[in-house]
PyMOL Python script that loads the backbone (N, CA, C, O; Angstrom):
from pymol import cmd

cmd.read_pdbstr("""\
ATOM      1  N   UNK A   1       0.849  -1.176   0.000  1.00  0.00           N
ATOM      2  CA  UNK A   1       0.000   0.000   0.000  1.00  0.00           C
ATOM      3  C   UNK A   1       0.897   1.242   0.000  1.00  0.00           C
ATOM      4  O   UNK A   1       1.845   1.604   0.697  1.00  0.00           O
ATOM      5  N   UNK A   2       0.189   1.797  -1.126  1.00  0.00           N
ATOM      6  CA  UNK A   2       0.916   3.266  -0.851  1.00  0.00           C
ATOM      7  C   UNK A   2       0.642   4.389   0.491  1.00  0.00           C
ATOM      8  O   UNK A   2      -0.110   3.831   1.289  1.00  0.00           O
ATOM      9  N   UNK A   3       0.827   5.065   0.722  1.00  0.00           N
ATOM     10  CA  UNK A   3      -0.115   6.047   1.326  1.00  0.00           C
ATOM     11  C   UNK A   3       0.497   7.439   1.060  1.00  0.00           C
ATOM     12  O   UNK A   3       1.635   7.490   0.592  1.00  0.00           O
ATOM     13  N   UNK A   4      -0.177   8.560   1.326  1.00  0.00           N
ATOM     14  CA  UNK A   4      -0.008   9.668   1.358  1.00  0.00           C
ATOM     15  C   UNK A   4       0.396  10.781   2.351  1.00  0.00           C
ATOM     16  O   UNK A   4      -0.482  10.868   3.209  1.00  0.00           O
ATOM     17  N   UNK A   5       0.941  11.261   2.463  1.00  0.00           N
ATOM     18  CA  UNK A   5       1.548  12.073   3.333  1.00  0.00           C
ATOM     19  C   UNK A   5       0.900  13.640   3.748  1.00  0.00           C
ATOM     20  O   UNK A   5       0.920  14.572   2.944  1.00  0.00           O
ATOM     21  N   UNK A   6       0.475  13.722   4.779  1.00  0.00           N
ATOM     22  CA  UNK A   6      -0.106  15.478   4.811  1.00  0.00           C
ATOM     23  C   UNK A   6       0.441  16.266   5.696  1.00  0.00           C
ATOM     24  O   UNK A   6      -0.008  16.337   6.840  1.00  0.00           O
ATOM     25  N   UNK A   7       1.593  17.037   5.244  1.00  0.00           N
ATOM     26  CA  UNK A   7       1.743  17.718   6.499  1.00  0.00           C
ATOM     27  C   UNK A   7       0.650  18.853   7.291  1.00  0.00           C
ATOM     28  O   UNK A   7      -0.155  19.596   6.730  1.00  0.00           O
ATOM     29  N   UNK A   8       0.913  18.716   8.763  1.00  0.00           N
ATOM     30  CA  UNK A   8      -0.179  19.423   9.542  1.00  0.00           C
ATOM     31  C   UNK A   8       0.459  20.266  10.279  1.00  0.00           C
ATOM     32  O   UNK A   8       1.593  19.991  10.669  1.00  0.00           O
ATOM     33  N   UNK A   9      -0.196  21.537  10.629  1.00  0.00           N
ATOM     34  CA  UNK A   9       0.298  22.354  11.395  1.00  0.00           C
ATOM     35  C   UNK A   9      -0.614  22.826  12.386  1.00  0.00           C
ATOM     36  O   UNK A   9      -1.666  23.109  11.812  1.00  0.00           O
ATOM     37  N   UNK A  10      -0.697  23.061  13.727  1.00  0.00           N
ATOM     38  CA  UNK A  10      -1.925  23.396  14.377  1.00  0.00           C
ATOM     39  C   UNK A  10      -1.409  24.156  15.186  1.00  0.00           C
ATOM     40  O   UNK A  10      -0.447  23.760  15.845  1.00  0.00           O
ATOM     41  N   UNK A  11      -2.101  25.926  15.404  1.00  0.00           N
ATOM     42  CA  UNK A  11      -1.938  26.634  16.799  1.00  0.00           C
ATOM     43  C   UNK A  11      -3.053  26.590  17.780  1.00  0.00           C
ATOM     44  O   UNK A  11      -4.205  26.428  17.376  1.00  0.00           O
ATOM     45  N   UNK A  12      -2.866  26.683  18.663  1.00  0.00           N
ATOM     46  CA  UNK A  12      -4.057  26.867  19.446  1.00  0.00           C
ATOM     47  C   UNK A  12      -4.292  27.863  20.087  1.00  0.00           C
ATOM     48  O   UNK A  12      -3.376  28.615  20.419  1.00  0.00           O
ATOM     49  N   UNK A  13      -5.890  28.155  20.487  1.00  0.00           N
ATOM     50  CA  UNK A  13      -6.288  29.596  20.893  1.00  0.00           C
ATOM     51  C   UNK A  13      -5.256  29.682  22.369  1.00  0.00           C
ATOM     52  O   UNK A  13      -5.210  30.847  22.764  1.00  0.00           O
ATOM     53  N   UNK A  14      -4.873  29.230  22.780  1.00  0.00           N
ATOM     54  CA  UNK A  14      -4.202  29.255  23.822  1.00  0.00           C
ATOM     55  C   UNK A  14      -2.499  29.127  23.867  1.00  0.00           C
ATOM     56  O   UNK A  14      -1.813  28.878  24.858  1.00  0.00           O
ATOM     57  N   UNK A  15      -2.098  29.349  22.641  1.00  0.00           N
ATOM     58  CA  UNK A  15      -0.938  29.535  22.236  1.00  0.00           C
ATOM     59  C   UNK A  15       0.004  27.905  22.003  1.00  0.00           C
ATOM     60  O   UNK A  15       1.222  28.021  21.865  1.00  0.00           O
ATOM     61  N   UNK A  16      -0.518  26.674  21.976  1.00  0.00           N
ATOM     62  CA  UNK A  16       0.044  26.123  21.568  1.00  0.00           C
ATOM     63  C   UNK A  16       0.539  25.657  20.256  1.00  0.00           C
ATOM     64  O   UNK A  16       0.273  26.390  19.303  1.00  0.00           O
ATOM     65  N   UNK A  17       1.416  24.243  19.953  1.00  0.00           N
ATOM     66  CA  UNK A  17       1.376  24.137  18.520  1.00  0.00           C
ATOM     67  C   UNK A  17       1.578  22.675  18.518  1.00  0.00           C
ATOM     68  O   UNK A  17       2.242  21.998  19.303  1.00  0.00           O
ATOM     69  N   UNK A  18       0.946  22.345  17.581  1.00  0.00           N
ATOM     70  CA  UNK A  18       1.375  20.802  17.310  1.00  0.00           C
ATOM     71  C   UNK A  18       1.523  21.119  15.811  1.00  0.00           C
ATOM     72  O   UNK A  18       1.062  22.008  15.095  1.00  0.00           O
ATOM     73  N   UNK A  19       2.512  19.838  15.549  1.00  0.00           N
ATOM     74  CA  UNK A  19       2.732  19.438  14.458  1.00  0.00           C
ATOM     75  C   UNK A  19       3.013  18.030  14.026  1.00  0.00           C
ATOM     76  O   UNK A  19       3.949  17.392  14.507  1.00  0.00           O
ATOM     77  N   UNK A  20       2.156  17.520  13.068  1.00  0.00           N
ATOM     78  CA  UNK A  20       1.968  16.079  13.023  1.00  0.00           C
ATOM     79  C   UNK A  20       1.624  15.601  11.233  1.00  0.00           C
ATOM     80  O   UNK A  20       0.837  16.283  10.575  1.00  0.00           O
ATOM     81  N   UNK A  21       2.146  14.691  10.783  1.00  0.00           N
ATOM     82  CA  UNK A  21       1.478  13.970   9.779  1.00  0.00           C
ATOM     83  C   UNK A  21       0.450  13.271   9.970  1.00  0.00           C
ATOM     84  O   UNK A  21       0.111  12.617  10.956  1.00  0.00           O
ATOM     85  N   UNK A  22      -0.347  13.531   8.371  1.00  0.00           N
ATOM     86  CA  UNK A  22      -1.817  12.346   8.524  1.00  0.00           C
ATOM     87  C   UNK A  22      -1.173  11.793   7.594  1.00  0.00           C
ATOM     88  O   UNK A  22      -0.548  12.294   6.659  1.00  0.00           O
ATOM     89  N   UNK A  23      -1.386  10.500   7.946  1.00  0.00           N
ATOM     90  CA  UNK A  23      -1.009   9.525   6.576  1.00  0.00           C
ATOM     91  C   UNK A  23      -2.287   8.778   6.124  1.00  0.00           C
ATOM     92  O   UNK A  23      -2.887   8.119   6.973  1.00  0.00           O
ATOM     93  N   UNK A  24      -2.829   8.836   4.643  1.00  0.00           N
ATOM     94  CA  UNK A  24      -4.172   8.105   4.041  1.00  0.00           C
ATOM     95  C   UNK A  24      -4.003   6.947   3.361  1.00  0.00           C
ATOM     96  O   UNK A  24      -3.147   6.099   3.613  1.00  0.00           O
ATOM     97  N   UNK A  25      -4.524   6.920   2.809  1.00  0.00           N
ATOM     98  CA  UNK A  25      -4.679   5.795   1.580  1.00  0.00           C
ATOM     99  C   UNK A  25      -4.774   6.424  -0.120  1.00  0.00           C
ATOM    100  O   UNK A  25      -4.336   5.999  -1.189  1.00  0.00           O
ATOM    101  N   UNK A  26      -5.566   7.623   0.269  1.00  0.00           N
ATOM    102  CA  UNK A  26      -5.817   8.290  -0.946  1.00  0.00           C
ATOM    103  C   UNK A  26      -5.357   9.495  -1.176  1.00  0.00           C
ATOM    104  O   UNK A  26      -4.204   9.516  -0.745  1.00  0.00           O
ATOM    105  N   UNK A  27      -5.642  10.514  -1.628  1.00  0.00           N
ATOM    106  CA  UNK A  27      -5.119  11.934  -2.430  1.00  0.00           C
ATOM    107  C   UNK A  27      -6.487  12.754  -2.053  1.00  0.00           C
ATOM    108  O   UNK A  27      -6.929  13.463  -2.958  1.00  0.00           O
ATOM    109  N   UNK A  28      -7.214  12.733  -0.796  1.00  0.00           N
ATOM    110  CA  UNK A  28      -8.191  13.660  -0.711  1.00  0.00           C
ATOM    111  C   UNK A  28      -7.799  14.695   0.669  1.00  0.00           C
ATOM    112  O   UNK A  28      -7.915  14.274   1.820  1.00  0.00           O
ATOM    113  N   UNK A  29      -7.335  16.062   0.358  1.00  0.00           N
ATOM    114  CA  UNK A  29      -6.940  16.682   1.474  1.00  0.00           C
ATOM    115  C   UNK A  29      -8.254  16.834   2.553  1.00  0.00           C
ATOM    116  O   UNK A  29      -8.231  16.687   3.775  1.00  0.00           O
ATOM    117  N   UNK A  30      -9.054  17.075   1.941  1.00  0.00           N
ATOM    118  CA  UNK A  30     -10.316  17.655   2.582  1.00  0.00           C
ATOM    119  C   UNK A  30     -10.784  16.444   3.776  1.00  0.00           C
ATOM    120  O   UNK A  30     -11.262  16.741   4.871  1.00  0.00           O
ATOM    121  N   UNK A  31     -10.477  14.731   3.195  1.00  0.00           N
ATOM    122  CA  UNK A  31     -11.026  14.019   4.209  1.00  0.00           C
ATOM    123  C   UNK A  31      -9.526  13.762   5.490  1.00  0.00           C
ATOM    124  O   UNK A  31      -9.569  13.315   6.636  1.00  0.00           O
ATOM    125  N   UNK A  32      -8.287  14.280   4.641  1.00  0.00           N
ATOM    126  CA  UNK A  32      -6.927  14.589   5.594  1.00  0.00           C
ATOM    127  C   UNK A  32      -7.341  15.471   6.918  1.00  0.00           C
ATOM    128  O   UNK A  32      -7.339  14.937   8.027  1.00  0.00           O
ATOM    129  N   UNK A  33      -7.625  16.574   6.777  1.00  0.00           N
ATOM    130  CA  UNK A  33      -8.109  17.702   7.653  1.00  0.00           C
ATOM    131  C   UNK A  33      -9.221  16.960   8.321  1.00  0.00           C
ATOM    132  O   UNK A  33      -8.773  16.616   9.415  1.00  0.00           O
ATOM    133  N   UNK A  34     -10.288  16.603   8.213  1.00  0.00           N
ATOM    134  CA  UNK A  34     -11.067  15.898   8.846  1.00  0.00           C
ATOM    135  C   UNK A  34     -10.622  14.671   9.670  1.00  0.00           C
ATOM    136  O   UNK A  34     -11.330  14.313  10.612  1.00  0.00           O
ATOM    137  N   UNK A  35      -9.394  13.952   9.340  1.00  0.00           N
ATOM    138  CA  UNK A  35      -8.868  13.239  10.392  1.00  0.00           C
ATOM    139  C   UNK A  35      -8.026  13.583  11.200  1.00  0.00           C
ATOM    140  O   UNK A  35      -7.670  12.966  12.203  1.00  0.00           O
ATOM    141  N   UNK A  36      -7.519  14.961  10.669  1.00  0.00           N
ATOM    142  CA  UNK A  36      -6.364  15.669  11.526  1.00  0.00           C
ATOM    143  C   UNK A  36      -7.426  15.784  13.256  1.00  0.00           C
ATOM    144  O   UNK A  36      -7.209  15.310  14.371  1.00  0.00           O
ATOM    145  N   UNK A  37      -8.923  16.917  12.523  1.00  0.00           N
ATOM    146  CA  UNK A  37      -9.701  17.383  13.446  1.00  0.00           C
ATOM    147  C   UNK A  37     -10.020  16.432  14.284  1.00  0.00           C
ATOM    148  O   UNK A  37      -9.856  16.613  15.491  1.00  0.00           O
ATOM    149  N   UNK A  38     -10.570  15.162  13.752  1.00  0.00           N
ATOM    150  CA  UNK A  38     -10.658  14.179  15.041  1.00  0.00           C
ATOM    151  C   UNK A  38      -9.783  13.167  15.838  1.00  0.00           C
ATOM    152  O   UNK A  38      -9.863  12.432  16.823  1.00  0.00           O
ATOM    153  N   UNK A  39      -8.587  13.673  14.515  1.00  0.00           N
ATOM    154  CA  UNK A  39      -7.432  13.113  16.248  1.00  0.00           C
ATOM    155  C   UNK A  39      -7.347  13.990  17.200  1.00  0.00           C
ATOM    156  O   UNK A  39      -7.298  13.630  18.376  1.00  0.00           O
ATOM    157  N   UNK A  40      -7.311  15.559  16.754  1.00  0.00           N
ATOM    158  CA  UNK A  40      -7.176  16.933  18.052  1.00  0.00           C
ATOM    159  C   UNK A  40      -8.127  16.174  18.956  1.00  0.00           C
ATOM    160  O   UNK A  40      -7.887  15.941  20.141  1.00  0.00           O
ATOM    161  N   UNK A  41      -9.495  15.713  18.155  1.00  0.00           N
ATOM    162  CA  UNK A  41     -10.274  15.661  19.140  1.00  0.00           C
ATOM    163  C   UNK A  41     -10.531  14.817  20.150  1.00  0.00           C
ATOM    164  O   UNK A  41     -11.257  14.782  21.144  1.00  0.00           O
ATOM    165  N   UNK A  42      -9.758  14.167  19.633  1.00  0.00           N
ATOM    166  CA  UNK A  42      -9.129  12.644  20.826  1.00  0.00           C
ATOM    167  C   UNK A  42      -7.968  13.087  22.174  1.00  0.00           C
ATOM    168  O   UNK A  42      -7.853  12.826  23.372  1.00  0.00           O
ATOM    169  N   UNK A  43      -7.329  13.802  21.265  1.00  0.00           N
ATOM    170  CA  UNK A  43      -6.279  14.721  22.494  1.00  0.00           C
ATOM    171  C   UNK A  43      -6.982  15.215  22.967  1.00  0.00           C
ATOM    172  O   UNK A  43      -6.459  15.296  24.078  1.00  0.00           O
ATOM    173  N   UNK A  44      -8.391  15.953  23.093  1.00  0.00           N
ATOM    174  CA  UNK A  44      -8.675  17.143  23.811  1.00  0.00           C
ATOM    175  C   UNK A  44      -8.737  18.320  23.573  1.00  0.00           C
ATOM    176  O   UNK A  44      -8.773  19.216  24.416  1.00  0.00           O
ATOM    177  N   UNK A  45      -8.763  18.488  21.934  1.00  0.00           N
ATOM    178  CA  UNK A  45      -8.312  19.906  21.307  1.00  0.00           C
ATOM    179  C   UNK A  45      -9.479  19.854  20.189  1.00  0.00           C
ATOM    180  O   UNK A  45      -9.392  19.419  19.041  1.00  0.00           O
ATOM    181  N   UNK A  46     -10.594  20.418  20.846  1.00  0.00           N
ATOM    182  CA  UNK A  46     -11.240  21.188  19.947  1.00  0.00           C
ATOM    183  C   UNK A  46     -11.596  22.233  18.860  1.00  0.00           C
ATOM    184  O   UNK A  46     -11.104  23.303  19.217  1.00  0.00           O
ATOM    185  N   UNK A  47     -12.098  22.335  17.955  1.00  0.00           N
ATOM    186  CA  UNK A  47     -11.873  22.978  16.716  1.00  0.00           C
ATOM    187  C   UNK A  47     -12.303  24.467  17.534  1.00  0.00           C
ATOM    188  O   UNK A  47     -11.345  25.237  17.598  1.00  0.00           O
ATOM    189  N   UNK A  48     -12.973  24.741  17.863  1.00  0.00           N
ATOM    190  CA  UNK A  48     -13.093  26.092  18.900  1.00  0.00           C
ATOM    191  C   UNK A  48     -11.858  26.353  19.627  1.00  0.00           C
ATOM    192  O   UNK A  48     -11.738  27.391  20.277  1.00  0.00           O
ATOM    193  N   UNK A  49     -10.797  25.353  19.554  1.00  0.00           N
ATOM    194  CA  UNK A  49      -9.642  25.658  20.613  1.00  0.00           C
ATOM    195  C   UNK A  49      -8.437  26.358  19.348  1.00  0.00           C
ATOM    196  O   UNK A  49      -7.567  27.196  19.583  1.00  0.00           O
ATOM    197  N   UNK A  50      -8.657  25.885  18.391  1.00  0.00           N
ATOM    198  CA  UNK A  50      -7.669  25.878  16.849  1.00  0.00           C
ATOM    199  C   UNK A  50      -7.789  27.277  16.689  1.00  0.00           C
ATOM    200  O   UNK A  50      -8.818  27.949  16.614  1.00  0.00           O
ATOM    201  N   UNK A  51      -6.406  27.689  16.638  1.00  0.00           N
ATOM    202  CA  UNK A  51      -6.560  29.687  15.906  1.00  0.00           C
ATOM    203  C   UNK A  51      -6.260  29.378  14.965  1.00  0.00           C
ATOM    204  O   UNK A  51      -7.255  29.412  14.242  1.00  0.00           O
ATOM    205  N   UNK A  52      -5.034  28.908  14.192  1.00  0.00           N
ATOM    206  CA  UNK A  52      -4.650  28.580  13.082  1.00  0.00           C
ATOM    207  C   UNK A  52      -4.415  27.072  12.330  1.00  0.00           C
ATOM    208  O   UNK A  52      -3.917  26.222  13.069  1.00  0.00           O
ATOM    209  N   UNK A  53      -4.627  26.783  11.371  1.00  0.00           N
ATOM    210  CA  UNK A  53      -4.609  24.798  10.987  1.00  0.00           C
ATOM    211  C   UNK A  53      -3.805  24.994   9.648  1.00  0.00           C
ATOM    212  O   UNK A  53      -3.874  25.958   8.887  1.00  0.00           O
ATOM    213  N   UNK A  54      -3.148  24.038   9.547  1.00  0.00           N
ATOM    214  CA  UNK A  54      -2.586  23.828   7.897  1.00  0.00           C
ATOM    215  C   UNK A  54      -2.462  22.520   7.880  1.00  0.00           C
ATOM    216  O   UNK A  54      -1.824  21.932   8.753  1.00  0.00           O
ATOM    217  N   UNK A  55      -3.210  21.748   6.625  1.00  0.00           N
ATOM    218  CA  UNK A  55      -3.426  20.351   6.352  1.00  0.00           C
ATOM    219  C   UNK A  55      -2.812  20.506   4.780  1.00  0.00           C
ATOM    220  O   UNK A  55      -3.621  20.978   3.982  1.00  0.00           O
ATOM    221  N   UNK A  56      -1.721  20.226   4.341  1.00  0.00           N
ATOM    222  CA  UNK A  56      -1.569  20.099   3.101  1.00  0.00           C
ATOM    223  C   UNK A  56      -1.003  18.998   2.449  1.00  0.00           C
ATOM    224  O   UNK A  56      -0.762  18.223   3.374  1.00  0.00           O
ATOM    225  N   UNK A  57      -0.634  18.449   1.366  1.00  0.00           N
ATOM    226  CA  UNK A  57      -0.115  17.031   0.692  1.00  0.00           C
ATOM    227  C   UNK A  57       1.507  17.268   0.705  1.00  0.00           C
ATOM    228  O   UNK A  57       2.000  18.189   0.054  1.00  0.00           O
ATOM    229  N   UNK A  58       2.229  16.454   1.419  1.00  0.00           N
ATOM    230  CA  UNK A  58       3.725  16.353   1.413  1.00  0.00           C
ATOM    231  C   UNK A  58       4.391  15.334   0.288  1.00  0.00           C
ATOM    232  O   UNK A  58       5.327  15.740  -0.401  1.00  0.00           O
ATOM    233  N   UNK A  59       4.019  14.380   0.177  1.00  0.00           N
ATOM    234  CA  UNK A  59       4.447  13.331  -0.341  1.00  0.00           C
ATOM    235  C   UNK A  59       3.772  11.898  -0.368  1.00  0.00           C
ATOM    236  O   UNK A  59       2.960  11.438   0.436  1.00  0.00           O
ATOM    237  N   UNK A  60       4.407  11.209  -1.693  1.00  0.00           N
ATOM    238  CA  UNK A  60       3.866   9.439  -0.765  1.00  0.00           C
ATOM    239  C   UNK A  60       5.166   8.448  -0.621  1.00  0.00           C
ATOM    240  O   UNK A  60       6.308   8.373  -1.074  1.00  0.00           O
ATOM    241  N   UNK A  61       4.346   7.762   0.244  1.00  0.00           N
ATOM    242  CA  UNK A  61       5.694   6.438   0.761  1.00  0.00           C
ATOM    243  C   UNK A  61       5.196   5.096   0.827  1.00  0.00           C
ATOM    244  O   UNK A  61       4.155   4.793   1.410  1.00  0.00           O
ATOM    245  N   UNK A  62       5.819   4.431   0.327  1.00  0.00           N
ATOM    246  CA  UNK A  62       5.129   2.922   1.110  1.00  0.00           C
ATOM    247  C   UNK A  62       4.764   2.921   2.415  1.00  0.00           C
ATOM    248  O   UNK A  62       5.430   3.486   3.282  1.00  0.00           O
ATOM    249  N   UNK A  63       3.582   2.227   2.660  1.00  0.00           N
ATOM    250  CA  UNK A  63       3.168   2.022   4.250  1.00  0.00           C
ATOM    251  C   UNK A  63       4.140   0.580   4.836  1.00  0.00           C
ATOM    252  O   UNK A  63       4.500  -0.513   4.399  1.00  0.00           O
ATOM    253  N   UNK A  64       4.279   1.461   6.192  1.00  0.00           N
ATOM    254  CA  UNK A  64       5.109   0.073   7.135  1.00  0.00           C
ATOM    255  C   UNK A  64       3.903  -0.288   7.495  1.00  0.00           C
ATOM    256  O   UNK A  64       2.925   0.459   7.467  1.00  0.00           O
ATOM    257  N   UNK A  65       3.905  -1.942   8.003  1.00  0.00           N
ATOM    258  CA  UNK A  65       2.815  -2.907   7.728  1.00  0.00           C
ATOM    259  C   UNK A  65       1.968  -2.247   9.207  1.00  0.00           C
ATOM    260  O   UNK A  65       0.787  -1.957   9.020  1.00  0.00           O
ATOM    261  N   UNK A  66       2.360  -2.085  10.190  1.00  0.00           N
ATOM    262  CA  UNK A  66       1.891  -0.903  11.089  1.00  0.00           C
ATOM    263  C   UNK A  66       0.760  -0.063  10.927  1.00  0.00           C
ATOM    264  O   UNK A  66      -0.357  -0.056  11.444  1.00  0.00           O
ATOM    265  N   UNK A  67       1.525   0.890   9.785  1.00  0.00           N
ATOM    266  CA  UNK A  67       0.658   1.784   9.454  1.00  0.00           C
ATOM    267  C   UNK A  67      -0.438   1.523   8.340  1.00  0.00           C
ATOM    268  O   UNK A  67      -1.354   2.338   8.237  1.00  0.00           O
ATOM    269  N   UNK A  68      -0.393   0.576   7.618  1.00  0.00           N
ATOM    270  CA  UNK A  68      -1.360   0.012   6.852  1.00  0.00           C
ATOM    271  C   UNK A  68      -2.332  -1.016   7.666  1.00  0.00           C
ATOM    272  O   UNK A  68      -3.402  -1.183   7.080  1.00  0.00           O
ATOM    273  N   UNK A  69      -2.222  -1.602   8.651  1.00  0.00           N
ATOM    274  CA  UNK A  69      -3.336  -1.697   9.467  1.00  0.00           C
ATOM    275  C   UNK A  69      -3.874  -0.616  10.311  1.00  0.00           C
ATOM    276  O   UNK A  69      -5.070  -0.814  10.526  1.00  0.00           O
ATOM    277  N   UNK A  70      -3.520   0.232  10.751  1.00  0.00           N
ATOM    278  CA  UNK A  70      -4.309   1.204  11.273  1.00  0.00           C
ATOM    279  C   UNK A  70      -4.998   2.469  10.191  1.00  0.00           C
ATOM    280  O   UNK A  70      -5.620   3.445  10.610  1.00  0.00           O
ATOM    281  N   UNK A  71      -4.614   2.070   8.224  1.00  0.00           N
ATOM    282  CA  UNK A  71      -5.339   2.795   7.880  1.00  0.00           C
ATOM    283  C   UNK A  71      -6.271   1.991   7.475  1.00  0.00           C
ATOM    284  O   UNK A  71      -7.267   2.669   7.222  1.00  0.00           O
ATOM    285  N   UNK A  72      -6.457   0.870   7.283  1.00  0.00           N
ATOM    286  CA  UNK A  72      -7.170  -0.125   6.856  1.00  0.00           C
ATOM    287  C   UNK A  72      -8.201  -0.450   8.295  1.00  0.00           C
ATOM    288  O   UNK A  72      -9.289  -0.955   8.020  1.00  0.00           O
ATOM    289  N   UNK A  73      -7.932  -0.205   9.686  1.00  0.00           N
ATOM    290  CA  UNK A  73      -8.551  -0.138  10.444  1.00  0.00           C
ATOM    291  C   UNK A  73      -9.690   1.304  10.881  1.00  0.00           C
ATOM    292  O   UNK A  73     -10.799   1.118  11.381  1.00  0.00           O
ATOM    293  N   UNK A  74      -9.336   2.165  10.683  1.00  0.00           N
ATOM    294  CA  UNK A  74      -9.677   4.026  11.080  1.00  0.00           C
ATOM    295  C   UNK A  74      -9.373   4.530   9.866  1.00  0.00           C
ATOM    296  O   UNK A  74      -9.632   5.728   9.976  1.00  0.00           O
ATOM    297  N   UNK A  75      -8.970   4.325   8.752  1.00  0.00           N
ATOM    298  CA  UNK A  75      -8.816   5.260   7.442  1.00  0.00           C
ATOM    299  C   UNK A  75      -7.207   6.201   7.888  1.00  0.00           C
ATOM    300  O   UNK A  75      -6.709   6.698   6.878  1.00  0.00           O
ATOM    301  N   UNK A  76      -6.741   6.363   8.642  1.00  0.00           N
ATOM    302  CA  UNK A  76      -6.252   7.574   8.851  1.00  0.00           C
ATOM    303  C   UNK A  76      -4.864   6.815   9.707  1.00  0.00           C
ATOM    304  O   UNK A  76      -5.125   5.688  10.129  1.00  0.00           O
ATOM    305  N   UNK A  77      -3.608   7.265   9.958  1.00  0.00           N
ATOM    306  CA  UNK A  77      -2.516   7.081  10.783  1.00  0.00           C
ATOM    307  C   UNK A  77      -1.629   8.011  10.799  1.00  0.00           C
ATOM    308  O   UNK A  77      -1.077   8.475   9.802  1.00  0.00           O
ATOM    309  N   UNK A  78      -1.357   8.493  12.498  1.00  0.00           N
ATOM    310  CA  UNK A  78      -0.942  10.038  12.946  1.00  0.00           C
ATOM    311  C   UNK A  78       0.871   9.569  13.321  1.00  0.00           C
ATOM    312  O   UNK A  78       1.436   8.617  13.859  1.00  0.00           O
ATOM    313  N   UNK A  79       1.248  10.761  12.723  1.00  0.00           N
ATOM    314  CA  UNK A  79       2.797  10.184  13.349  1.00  0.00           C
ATOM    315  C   UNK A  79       2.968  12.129  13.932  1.00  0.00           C
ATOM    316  O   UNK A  79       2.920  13.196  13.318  1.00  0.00           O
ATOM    317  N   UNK A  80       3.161  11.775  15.289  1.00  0.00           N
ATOM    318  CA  UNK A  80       2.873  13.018  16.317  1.00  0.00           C
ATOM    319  C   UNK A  80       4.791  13.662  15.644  1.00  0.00           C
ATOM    320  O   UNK A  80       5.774  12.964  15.894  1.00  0.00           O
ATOM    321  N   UNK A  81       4.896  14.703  15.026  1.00  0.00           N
ATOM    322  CA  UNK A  81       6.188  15.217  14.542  1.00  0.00           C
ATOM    323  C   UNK A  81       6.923  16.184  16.581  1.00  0.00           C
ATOM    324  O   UNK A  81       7.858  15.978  17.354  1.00  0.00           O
ATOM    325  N   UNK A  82       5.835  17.077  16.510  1.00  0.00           N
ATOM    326  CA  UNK A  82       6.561  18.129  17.461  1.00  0.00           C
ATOM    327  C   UNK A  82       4.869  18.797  18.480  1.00  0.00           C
ATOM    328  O   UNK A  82       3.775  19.069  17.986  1.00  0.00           O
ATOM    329  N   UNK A  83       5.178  18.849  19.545  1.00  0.00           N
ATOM    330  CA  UNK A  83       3.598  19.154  20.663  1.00  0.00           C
ATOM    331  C   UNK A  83       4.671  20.172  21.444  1.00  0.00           C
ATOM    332  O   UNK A  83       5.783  20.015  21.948  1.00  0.00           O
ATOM    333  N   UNK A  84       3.716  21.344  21.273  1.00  0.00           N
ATOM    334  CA  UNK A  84       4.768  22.687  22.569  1.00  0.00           C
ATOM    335  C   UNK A  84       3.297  23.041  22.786  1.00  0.00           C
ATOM    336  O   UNK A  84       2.986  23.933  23.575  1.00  0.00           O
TER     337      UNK A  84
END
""", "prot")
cmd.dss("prot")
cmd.show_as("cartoon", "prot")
cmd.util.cbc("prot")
cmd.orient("prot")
C-alpha cells in the first residue's frame, strides 16, 4: 500500500502548537483535515480551541505494515512530529 503524506500544522487559541502527519490511503486533502480534526479531538483539542490549521499534501511512501493496518482499520494514521 501506498499512502499519502499530509503535512499538519496546528496553533491553538491558547498559544500552543502541534505538528503532526496524517497519513491516508488516498489523495483527498479535505477528508486529511477531517482526520487531523478528530485526532485533536481525541487529544482534547477542539476545533473552537484551533486559531490557526494547515493540512496540506507532502508526499507518498510505502506504508510500514503498522501503518497500513491502522489505515485499513480508522482510514487515517498520525505520526505526532513536534507538541509545545
Amino acid at each position: 500500500m501506498n499512502v499519502q503524506v499530509f503535512d499538519t500544522h496546528v496553533r491553538t487559541t491558547e498559544g500552543g502548537y502541534l505538528h503532526f502527519d496524517v497519513l491516508i490511503e488516498g489523495n483527498d486533502q479535505a477528508l486529511a483535515a477531517r482526520y487531523a480534526r478528530d485526532w485533536l479531538a481525541s487529544r482534547g483539542v477542539a476545533q473552537a480551541d484551533v486559531s490557526q490549521s494547515r493540512c496540506q499534501f507532502c508526499h507518498s511512501e510505502p506504508a510500514h505494515p503498522e501503518v497500513a493496518a491502522a489505515i485499513a482499520r480508522q482510514g487515517y494514521y498520525i505520526i505526532l512530529l513536534q507538541s509545545l
